[in-house]
mmCIF entry with sequence, helices, sheets and N, C-alpha, C, O atoms, coordinates in Angstrom:
data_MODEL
# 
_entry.id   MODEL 
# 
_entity.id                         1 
_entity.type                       polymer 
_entity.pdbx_number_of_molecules   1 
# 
_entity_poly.entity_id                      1 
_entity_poly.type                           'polypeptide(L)' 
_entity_poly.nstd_linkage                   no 
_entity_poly.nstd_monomer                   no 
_entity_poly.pdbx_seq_one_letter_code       
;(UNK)(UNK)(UNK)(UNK)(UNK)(UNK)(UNK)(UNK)(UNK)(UNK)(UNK)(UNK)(UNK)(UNK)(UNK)(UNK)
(UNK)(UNK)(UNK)(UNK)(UNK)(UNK)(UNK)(UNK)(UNK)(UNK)(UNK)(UNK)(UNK)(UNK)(UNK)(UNK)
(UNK)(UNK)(UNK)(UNK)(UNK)(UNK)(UNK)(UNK)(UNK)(UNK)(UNK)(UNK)(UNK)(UNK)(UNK)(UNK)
(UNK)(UNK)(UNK)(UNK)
;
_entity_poly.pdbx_seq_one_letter_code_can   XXXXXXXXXXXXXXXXXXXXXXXXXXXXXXXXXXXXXXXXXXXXXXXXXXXX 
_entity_poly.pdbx_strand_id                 A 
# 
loop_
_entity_poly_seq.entity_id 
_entity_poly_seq.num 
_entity_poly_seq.mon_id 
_entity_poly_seq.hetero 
1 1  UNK n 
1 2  UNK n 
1 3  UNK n 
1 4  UNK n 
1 5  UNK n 
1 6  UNK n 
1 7  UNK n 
1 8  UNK n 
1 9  UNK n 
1 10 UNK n 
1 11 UNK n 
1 12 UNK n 
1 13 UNK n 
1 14 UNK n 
1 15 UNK n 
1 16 UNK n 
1 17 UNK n 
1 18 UNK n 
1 19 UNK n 
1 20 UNK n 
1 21 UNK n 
1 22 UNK n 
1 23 UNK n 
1 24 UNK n 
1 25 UNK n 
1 26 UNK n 
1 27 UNK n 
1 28 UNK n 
1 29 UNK n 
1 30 UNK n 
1 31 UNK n 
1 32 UNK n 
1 33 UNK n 
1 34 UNK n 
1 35 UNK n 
1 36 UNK n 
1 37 UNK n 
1 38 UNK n 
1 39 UNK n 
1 40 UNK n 
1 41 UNK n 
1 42 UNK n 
1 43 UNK n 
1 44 UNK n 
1 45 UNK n 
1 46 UNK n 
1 47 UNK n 
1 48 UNK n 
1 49 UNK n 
1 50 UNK n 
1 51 UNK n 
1 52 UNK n 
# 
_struct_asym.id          A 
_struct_asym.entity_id   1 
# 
loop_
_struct_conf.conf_type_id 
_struct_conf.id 
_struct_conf.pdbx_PDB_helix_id 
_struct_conf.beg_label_comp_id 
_struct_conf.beg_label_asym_id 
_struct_conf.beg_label_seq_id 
_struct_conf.pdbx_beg_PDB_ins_code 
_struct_conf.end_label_comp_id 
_struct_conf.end_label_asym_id 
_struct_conf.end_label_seq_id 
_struct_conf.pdbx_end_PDB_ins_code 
_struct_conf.beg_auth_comp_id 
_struct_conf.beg_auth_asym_id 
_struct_conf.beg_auth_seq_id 
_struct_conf.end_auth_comp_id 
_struct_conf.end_auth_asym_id 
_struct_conf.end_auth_seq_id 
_struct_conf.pdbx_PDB_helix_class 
_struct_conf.details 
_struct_conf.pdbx_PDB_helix_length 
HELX_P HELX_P1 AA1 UNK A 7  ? UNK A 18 ? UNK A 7  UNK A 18 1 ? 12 
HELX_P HELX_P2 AA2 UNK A 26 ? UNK A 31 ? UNK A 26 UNK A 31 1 ? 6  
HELX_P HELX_P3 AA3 UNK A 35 ? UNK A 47 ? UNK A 35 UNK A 47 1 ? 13 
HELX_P HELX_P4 AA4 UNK A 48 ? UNK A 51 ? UNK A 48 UNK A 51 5 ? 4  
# 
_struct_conf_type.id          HELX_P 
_struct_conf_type.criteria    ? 
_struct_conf_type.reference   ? 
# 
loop_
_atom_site.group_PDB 
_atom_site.id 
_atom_site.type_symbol 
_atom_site.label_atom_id 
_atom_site.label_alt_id 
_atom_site.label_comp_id 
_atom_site.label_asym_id 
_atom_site.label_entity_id 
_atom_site.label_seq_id 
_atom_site.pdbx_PDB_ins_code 
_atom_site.Cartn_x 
_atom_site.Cartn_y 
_atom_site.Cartn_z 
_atom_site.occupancy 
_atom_site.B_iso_or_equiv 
_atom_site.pdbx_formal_charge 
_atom_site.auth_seq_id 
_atom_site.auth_comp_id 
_atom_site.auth_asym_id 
_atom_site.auth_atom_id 
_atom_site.pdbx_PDB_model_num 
ATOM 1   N N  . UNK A 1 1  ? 1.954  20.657  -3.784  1.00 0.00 ? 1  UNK A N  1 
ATOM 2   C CA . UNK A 1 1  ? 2.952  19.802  -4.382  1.00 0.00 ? 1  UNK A CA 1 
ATOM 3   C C  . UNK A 1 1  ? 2.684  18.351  -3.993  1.00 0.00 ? 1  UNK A C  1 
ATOM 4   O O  . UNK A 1 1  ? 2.471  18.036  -2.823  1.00 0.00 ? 1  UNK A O  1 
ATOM 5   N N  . UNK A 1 2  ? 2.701  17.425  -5.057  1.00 0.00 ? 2  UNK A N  1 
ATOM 6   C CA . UNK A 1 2  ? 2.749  15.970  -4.782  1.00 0.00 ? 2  UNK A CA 1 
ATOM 7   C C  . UNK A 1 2  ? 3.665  15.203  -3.980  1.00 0.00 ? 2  UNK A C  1 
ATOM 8   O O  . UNK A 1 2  ? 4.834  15.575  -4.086  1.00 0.00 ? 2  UNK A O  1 
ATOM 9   N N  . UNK A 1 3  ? 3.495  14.417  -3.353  1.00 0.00 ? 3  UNK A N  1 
ATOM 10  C CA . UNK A 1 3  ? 4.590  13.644  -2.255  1.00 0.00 ? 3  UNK A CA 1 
ATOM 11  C C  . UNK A 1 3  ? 4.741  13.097  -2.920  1.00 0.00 ? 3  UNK A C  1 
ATOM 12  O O  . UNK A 1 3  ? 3.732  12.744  -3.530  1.00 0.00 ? 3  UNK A O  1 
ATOM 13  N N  . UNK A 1 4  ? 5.947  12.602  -3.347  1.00 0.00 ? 4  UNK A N  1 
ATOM 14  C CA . UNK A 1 4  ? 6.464  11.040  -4.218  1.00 0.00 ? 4  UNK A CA 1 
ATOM 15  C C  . UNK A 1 4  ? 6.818  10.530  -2.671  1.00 0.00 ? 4  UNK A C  1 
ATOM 16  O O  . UNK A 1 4  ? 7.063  11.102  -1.608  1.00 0.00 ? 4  UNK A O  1 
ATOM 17  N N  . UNK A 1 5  ? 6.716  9.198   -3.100  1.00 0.00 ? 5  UNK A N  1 
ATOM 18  C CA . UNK A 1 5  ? 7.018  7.814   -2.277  1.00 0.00 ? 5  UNK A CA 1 
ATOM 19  C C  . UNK A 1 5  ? 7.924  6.675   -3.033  1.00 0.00 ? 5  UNK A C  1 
ATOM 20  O O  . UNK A 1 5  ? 7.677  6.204   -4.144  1.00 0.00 ? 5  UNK A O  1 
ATOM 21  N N  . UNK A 1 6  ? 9.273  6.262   -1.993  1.00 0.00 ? 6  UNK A N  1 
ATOM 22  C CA . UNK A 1 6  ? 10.028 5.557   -3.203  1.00 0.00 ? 6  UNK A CA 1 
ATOM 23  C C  . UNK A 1 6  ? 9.346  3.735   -3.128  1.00 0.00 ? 6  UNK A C  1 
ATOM 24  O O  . UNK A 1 6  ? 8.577  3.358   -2.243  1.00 0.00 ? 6  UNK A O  1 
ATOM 25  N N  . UNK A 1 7  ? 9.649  3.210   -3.796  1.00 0.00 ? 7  UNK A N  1 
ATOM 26  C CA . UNK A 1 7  ? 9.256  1.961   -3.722  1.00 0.00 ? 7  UNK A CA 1 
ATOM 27  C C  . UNK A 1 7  ? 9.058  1.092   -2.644  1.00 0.00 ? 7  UNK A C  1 
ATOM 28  O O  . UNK A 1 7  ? 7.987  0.513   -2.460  1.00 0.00 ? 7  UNK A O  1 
ATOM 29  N N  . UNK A 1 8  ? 10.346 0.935   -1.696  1.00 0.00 ? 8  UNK A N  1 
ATOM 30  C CA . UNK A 1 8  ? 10.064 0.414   -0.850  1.00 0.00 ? 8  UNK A CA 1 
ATOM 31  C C  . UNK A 1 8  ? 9.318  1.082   0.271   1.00 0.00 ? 8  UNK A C  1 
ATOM 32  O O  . UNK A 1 8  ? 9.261  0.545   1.377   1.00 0.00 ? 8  UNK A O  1 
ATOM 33  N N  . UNK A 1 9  ? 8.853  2.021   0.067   1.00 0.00 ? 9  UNK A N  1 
ATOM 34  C CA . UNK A 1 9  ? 7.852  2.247   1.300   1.00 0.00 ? 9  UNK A CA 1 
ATOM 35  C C  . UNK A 1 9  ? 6.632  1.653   0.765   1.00 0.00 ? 9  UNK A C  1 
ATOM 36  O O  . UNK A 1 9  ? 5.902  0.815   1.294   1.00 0.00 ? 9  UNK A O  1 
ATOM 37  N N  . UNK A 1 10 ? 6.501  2.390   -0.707  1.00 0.00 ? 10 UNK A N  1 
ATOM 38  C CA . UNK A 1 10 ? 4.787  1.695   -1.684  1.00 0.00 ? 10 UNK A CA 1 
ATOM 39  C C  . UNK A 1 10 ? 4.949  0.065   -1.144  1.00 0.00 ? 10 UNK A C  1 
ATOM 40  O O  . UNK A 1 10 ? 4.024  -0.437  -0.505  1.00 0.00 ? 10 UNK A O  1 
ATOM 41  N N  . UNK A 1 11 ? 5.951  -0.567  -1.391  1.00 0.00 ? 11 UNK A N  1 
ATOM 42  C CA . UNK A 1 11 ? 5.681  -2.442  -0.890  1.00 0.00 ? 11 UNK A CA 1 
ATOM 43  C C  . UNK A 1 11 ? 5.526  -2.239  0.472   1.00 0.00 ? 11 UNK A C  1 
ATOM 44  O O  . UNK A 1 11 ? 4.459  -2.735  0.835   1.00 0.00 ? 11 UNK A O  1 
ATOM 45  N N  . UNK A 1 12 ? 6.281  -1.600  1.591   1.00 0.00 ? 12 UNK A N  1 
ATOM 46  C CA . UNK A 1 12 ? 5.699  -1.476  3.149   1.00 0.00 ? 12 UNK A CA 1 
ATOM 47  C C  . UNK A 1 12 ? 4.665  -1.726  3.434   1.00 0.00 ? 12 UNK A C  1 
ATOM 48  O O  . UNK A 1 12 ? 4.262  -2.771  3.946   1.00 0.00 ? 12 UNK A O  1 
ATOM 49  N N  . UNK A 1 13 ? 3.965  -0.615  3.083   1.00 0.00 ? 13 UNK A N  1 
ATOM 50  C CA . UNK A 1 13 ? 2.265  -0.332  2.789   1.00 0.00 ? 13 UNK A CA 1 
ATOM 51  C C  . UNK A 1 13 ? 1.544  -1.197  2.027   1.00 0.00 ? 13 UNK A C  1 
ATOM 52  O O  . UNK A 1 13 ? 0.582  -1.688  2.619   1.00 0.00 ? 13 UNK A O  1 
ATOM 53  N N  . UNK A 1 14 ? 1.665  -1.451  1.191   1.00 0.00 ? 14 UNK A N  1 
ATOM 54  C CA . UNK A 1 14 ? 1.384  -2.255  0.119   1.00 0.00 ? 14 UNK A CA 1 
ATOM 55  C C  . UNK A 1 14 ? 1.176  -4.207  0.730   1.00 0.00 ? 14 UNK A C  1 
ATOM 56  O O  . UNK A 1 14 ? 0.307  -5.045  0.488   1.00 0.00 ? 14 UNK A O  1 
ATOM 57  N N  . UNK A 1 15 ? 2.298  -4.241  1.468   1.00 0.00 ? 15 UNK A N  1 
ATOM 58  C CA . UNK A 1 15 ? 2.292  -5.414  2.218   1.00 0.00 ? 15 UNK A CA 1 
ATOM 59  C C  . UNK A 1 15 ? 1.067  -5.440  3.457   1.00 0.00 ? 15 UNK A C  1 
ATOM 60  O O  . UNK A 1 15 ? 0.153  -6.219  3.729   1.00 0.00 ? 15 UNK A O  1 
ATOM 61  N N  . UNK A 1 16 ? 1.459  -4.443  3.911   1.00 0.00 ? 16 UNK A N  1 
ATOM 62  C CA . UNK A 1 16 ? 0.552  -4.592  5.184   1.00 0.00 ? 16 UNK A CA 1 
ATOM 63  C C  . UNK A 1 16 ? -1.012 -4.135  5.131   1.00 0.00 ? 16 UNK A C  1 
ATOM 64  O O  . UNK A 1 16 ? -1.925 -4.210  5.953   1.00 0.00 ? 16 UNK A O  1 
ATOM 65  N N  . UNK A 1 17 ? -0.947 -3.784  4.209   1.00 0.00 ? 17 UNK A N  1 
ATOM 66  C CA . UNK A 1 17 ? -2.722 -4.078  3.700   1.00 0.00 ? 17 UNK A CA 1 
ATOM 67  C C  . UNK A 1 17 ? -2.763 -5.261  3.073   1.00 0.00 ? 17 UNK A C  1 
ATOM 68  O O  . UNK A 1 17 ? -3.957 -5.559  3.064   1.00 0.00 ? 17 UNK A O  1 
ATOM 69  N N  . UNK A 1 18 ? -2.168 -6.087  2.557   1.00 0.00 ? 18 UNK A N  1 
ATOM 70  C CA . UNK A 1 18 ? -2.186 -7.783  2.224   1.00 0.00 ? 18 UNK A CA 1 
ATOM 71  C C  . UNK A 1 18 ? -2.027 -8.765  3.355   1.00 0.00 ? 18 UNK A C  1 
ATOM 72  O O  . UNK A 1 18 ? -2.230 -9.970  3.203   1.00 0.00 ? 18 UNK A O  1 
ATOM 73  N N  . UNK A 1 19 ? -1.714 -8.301  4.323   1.00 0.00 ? 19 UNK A N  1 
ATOM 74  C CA . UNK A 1 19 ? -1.875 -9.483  5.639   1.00 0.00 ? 19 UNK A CA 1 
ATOM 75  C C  . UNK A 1 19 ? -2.917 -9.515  6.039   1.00 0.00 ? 19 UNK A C  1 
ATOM 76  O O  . UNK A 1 19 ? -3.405 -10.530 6.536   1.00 0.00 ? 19 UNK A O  1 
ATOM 77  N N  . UNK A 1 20 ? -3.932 -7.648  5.841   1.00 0.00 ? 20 UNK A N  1 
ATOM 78  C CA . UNK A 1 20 ? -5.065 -7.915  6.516   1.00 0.00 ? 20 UNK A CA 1 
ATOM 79  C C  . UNK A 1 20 ? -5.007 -7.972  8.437   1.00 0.00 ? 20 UNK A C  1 
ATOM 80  O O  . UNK A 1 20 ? -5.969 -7.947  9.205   1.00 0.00 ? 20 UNK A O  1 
ATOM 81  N N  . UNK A 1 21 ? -3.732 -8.042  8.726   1.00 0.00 ? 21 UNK A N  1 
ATOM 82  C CA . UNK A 1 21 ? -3.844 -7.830  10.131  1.00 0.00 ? 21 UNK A CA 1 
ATOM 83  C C  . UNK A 1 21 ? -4.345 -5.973  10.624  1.00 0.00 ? 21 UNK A C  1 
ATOM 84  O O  . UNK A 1 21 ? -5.053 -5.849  11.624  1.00 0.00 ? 21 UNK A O  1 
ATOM 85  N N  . UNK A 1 22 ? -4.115 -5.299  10.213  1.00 0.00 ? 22 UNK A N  1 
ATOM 86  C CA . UNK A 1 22 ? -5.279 -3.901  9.652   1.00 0.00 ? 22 UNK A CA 1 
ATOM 87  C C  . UNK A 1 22 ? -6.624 -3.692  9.086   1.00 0.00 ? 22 UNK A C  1 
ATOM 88  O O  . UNK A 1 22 ? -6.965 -4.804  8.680   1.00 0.00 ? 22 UNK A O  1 
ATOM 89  N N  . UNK A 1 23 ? -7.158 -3.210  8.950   1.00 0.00 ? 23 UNK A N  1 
ATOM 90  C CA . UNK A 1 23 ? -8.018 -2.307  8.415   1.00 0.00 ? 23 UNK A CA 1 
ATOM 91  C C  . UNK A 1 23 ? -7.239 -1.003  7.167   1.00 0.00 ? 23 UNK A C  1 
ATOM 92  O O  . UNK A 1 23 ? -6.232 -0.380  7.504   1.00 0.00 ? 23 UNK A O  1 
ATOM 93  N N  . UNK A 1 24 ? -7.701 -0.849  6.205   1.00 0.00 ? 24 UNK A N  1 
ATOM 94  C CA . UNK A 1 24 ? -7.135 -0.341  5.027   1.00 0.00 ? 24 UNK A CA 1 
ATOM 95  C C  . UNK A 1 24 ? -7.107 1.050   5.533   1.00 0.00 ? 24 UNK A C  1 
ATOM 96  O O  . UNK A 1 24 ? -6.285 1.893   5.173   1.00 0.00 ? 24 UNK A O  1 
ATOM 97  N N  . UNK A 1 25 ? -8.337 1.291   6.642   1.00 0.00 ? 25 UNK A N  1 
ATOM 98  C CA . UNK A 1 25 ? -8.235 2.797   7.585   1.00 0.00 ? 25 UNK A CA 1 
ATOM 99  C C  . UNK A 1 25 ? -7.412 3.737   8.477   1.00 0.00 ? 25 UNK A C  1 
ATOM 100 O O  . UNK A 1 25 ? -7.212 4.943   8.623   1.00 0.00 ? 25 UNK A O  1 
ATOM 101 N N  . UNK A 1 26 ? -6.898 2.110   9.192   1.00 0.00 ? 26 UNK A N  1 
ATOM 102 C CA . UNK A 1 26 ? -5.828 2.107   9.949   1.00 0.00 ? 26 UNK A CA 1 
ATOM 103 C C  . UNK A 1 26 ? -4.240 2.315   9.333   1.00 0.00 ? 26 UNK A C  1 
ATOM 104 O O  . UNK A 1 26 ? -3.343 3.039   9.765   1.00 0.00 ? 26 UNK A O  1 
ATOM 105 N N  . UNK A 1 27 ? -4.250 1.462   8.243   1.00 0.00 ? 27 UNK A N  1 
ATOM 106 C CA . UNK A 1 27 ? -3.368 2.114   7.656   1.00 0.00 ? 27 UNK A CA 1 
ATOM 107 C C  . UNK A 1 27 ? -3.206 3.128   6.906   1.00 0.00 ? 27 UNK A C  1 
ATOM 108 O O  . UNK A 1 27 ? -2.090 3.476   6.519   1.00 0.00 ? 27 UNK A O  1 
ATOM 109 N N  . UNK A 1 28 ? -4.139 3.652   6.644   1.00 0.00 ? 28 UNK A N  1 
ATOM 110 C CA . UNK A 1 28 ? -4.453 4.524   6.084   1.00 0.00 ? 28 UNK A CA 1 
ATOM 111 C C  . UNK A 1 28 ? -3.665 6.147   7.083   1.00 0.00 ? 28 UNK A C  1 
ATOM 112 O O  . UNK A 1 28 ? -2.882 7.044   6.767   1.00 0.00 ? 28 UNK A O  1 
ATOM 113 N N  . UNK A 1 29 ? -4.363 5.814   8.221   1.00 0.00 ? 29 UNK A N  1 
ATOM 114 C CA . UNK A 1 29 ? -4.057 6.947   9.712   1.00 0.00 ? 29 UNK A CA 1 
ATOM 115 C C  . UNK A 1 29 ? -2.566 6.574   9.721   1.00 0.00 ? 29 UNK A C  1 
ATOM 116 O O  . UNK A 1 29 ? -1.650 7.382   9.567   1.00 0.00 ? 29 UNK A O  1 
ATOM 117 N N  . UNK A 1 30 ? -2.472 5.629   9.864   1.00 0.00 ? 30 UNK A N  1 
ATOM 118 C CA . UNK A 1 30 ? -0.844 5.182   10.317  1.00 0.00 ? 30 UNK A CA 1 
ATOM 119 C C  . UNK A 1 30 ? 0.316  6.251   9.617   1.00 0.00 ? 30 UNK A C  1 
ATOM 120 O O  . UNK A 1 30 ? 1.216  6.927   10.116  1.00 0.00 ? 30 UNK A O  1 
ATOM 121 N N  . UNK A 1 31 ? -0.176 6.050   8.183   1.00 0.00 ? 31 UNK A N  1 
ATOM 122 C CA . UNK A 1 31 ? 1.352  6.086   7.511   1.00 0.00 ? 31 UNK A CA 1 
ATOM 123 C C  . UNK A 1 31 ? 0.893  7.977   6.244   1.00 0.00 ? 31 UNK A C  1 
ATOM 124 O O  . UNK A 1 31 ? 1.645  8.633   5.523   1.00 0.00 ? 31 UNK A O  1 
ATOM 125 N N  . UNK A 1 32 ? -0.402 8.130   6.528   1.00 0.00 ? 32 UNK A N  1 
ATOM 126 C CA . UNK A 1 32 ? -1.072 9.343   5.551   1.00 0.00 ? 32 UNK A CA 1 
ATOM 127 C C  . UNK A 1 32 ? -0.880 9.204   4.670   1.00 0.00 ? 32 UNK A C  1 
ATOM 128 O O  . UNK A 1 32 ? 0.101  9.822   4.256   1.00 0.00 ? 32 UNK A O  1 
ATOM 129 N N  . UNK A 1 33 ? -1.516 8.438   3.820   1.00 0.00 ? 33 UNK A N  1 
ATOM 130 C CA . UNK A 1 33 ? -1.889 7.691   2.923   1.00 0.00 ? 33 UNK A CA 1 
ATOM 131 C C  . UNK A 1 33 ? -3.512 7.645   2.348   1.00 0.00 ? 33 UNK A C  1 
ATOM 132 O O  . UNK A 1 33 ? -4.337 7.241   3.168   1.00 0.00 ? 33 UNK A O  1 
ATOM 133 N N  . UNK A 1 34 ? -3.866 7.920   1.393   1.00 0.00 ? 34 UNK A N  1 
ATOM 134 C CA . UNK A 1 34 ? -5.650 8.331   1.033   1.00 0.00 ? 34 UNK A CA 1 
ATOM 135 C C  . UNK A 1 34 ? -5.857 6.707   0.913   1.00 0.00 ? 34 UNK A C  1 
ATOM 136 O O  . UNK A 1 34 ? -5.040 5.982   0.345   1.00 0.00 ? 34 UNK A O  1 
ATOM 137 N N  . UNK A 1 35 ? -6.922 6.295   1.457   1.00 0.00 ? 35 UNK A N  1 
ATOM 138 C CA . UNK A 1 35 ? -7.372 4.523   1.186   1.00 0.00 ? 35 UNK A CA 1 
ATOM 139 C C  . UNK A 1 35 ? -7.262 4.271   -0.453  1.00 0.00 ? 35 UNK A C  1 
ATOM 140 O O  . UNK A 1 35 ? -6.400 3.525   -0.917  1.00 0.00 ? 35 UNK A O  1 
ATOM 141 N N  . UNK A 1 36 ? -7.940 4.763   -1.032  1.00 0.00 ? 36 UNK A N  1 
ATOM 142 C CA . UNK A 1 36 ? -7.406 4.709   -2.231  1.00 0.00 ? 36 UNK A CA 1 
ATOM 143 C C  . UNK A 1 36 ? -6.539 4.088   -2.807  1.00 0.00 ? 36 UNK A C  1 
ATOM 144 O O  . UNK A 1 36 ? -6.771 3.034   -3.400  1.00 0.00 ? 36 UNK A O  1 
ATOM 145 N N  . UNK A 1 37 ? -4.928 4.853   -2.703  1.00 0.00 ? 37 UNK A N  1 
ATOM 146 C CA . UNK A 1 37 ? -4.339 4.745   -3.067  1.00 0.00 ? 37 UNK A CA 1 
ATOM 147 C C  . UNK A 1 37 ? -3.601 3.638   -2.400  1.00 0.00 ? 37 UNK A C  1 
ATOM 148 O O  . UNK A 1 37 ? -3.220 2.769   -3.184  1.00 0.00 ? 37 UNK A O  1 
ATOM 149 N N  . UNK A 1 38 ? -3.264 3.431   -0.975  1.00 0.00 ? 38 UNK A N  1 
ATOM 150 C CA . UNK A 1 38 ? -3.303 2.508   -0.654  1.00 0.00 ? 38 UNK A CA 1 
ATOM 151 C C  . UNK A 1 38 ? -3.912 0.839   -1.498  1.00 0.00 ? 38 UNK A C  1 
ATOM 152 O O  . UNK A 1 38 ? -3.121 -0.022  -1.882  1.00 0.00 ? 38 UNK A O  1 
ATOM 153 N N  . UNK A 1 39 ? -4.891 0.764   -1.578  1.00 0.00 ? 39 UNK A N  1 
ATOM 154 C CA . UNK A 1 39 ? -5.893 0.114   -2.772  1.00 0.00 ? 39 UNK A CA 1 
ATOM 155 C C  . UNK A 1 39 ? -5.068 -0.445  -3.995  1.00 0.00 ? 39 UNK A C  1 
ATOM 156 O O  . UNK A 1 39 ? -4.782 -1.596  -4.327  1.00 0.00 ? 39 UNK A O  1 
ATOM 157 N N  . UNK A 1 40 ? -4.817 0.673   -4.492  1.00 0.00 ? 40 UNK A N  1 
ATOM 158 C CA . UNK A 1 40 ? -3.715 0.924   -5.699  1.00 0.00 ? 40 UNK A CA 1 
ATOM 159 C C  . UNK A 1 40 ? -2.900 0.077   -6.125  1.00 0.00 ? 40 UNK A C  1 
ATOM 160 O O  . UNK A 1 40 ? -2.922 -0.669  -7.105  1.00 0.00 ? 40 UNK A O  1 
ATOM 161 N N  . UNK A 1 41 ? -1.710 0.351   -4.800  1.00 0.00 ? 41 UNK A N  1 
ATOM 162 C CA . UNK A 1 41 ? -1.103 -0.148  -4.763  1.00 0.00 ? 41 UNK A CA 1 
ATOM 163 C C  . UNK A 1 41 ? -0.649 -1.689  -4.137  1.00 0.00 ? 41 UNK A C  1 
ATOM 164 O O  . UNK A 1 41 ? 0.333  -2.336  -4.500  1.00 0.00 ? 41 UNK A O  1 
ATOM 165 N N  . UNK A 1 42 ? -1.435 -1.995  -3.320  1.00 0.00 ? 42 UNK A N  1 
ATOM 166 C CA . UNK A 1 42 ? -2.635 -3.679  -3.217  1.00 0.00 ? 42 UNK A CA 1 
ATOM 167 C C  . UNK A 1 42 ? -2.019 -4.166  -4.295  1.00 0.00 ? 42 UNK A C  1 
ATOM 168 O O  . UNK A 1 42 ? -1.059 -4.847  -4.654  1.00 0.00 ? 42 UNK A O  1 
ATOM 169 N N  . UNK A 1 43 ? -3.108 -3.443  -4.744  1.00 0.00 ? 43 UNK A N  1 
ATOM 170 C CA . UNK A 1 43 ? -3.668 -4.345  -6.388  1.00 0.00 ? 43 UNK A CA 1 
ATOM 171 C C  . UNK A 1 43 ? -2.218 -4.522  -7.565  1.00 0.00 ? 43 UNK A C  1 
ATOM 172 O O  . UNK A 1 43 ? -1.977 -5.369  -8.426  1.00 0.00 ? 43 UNK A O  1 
ATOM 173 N N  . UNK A 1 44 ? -1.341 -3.088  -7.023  1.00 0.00 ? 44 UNK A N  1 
ATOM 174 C CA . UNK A 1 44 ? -0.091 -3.758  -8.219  1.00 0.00 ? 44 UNK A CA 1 
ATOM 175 C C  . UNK A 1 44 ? 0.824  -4.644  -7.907  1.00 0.00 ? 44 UNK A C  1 
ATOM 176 O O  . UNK A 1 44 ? 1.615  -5.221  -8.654  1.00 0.00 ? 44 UNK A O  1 
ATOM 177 N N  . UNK A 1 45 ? 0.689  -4.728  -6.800  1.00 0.00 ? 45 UNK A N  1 
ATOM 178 C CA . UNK A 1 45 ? 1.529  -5.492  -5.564  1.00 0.00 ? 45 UNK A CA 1 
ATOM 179 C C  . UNK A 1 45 ? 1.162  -7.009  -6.190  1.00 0.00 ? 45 UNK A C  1 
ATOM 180 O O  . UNK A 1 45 ? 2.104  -7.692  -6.594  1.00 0.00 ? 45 UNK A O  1 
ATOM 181 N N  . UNK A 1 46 ? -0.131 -7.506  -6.265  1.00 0.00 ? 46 UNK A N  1 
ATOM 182 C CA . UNK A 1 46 ? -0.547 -8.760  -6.364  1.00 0.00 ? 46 UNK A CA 1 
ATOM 183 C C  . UNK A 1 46 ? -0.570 -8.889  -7.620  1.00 0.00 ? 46 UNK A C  1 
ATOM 184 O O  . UNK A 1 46 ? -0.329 -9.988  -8.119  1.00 0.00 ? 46 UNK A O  1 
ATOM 185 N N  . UNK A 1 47 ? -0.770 -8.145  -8.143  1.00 0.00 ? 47 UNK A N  1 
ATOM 186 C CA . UNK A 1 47 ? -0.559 -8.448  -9.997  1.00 0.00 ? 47 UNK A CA 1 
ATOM 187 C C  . UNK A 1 47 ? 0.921  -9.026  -10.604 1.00 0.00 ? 47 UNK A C  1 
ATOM 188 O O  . UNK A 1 47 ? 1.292  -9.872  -11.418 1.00 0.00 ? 47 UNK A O  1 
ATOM 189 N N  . UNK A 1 48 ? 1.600  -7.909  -9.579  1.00 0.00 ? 48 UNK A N  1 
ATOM 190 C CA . UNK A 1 48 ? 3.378  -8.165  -10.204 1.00 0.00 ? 48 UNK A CA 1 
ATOM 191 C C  . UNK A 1 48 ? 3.447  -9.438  -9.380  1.00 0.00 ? 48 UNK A C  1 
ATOM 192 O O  . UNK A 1 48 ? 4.622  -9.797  -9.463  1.00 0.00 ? 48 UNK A O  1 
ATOM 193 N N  . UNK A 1 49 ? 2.720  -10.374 -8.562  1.00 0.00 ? 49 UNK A N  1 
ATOM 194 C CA . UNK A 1 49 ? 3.239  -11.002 -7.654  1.00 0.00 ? 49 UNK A CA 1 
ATOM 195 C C  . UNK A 1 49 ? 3.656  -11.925 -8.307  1.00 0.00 ? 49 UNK A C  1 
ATOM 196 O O  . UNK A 1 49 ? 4.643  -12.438 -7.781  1.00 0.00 ? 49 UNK A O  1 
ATOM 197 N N  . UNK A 1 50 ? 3.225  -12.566 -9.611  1.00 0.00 ? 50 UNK A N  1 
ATOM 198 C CA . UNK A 1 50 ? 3.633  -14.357 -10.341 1.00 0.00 ? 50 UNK A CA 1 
ATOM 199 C C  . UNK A 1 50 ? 5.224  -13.677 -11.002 1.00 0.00 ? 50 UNK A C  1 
ATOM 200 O O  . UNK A 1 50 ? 6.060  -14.537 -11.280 1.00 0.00 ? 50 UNK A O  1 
ATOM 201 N N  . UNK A 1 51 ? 5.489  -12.706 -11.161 1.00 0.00 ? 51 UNK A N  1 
ATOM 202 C CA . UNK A 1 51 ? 7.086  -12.260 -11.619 1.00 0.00 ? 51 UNK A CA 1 
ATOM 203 C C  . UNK A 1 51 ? 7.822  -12.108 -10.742 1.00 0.00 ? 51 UNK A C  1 
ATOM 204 O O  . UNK A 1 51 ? 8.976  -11.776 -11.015 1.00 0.00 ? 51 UNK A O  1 
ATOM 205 N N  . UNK A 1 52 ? 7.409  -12.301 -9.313  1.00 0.00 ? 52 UNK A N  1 
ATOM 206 C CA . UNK A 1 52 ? 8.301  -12.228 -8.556  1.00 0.00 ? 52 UNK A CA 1 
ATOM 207 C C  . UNK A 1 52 ? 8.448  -13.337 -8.026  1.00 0.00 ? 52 UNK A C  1 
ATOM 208 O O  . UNK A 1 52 ? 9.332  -13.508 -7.187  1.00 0.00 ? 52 UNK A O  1 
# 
């Protein structure tokens, strides 16, 4: 079965691979999370960023 994750955890994560004070690995271990997806969600994070 798939884990859903609600939003504000995806921006949690999502944030703290954008500071870069991590490794995408580390967070990765931290929170069990596939790098990937982590990645993912990076990337929608900074896209939605000029609407926010």
């Amino acid at each position: 079965m798939r884990r859903r994750h609600d939003a504000a955890f995806r921006a949690r994560v999502a944030l703290a691979a954008i500071k870069g004070e991590k490794t995408i690995a580390e967070i990765s271990s931290k929170y069990g999370i596939h790098p990937n997806q982590i990645g993912q969600w990076k990337k929608a994070v900074l896209e939605r960023l000029p609407e926010l």
